[in-house]
C-alpha positions in Angstrom: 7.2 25.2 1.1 10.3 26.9 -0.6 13.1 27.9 1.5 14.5 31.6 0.3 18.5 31.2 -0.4 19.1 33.9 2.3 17.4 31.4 4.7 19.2 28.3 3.5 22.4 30.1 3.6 21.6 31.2 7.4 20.8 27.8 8.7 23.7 26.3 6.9 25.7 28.9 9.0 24.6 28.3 12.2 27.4 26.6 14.7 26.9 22.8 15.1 25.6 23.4 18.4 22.4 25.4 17.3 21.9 23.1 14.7 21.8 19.9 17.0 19.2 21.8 19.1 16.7 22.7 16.2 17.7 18.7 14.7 16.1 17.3 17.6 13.4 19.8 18.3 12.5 18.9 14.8 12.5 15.6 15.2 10.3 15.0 18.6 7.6 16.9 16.0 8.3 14.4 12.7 8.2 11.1 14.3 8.3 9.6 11.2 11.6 11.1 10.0 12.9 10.4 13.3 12.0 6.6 12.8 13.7 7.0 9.3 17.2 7.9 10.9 16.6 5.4 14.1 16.8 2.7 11.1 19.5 4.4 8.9 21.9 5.6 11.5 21.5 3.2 14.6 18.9 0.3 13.9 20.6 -3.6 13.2 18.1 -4.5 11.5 18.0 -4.5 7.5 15.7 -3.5 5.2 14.1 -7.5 4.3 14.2 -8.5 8.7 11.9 -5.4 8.8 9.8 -6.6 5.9 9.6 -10.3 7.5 8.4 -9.1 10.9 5.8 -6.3 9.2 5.0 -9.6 7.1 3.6 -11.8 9.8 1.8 -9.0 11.7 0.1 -8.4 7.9 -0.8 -11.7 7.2 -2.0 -12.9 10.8 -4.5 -9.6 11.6 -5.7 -9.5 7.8 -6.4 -13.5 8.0 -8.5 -12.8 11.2 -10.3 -9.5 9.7 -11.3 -11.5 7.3 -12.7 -14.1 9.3 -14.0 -11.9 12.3 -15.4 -8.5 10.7 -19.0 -8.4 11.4 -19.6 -6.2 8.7 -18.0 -4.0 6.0 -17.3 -1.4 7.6 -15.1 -2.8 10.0 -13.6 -5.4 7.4 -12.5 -1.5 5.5 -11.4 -0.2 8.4 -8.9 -3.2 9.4 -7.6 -2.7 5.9 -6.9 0.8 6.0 -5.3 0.3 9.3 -3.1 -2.0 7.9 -2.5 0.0 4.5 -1.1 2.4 7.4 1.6 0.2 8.9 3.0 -0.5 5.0 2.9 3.1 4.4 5.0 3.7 7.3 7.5 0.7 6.6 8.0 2.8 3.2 8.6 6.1 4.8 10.9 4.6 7.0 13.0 1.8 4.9 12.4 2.8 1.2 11.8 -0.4 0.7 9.5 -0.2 -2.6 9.8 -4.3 -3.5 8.1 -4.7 0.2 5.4 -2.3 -0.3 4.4 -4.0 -3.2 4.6 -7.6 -1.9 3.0 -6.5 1.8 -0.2 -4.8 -0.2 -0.6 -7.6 -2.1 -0.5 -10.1 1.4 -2.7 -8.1 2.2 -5.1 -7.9 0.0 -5.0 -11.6 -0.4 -5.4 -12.6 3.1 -8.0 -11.0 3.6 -9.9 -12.2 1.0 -8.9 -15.8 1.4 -10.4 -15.4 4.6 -13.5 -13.7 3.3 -16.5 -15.7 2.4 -17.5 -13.9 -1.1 -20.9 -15.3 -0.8 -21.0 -13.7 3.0 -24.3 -11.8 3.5 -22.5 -8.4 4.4 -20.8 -8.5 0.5 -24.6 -7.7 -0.4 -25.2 -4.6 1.3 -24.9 -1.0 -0.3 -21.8 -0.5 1.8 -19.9 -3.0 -0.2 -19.0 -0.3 -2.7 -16.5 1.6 -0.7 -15.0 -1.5 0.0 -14.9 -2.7 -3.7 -13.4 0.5 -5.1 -11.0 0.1 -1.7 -9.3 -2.8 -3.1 -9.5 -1.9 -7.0 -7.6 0.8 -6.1 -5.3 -0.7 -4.3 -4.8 -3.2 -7.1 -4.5 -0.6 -9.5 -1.5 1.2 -7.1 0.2 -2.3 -6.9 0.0 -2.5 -11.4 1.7 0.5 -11.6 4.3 0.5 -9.1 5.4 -3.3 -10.4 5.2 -2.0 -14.2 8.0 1.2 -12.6 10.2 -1.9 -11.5 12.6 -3.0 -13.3 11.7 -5.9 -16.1 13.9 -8.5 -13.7 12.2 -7.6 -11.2 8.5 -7.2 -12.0 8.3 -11.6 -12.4 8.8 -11.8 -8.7 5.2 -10.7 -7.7 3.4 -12.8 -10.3 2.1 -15.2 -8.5 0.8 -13.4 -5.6 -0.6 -11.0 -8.2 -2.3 -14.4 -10.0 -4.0 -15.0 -7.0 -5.5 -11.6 -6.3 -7.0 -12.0 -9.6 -8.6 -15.4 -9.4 -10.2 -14.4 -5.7 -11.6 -11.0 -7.5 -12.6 -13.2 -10.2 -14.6 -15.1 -7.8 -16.5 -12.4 -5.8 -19.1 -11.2 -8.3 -19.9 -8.1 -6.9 -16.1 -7.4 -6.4 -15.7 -8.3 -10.1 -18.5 -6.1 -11.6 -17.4 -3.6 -10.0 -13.7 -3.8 -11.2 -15.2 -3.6 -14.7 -16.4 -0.3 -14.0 -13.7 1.4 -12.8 -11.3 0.2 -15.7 -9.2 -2.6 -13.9 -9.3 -5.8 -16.4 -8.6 -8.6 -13.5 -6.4 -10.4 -16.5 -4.2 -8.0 -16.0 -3.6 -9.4 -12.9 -4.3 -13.4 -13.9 -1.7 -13.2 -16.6 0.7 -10.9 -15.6 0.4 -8.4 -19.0 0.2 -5.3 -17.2 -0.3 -2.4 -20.4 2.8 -0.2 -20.3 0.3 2.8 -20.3 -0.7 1.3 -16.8 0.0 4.9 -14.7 -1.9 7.3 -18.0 -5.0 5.2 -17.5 -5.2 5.0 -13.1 -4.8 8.9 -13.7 -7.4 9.3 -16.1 -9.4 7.2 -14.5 -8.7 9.6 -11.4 -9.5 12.4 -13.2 -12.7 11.1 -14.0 -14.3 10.3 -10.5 -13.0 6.6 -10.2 -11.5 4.9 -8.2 -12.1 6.7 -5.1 
């Protein structure tokens, strides 16, 4: 939404009184941006303590996800629940190292966990999940490849090992052939410097969701 200048210049006028009301109104109604200032303006906590704890809640539900999910579906929606939580550590903290390292614990754990030759990787619902975690791994490529070079060797093992379990779930591997996602991308860490061109044309072409 665009704000008209006459609008702007009205709110900026209004007495610090009025504006304290409509601040806190506006907040009850954007949790989220009133769990940003919580950490900027009052929290102890730093950025990495946050990371730590969100850390050990990802790595403990996504091990037993893994190991529990009775099917798919469930195994999806356990991920996507836990895609959530990252999300909102980023809203709130900025942190863009930590959503790159927690969505690749993720991913990970979970498929450590996962038995590739478990009979619910054969069913027609396995395809949603597939493109699930291509697409995260895709997201994870380009957000490492917008770090900067000095950066970008920290994540290399973890990303190593995301590749090698792909590698080793066959259907999970197929299908990350044909949506464009070379696993030695991941293996060796040579992620192509055109990495965010081709996840949008990929996009544009009906993959990867």
């Amino acid at each position: 939404m665009v704000f008209e200048k006459e609008f702007k210049e009205a709110i900026v006028n209004l007495s610090i009184k009025e504006k304290d009301k409509l601040l806190l109104r506006l907040l009850k109604r954007d949790i989220p941006l009133a769990n940003q200032l919580y950490f900027e303006l009052v929290s102890t906590q730093t950025m990495e303590e946050r990371r730590a704890e969100l850390e050990e809640i990802v790595r403990e539900r996504a091990a037993n996800s893994g190991k529990r999910s009775k099917s798919i579906q469930h195994l999806q929606l356990q991920m996507r629940s836990l895609s959530g939580f990252i999300t909102e550590q980023v809203k709130i903290t900025k942190d863009k190292p930590g959503e790159i390292s927690l969505n690749l614990l993720m991913l990970n754990e979970i498929l450590k966990a996962t038995d590739p030759n478990s009979s619910f990787f054969q069913r027609g619902k396995f395809q949603k999940f597939s493109v699930y975690v291509i697409a995260r791994a895709f997201k994870i490529l380009v957000l490492i490849k917008a770090l900067h070079e000095d950066y970008q060797t920290d994540f290399r093992e973890d990303l190593e090992t995301l590749g090698e379990l792909m590698t080793q779930n066959d259907l999970l591997n197929k299908t990350a052939g044909q949506h464009g996602l070379e696993l030695d991308w991941l293996i060796s860490g040579e992620i192509p410097d055109n990495i965010k061109e081709r996840q949008d044309a990929l996009r544009k072409k009906g993959f990867l969701k």
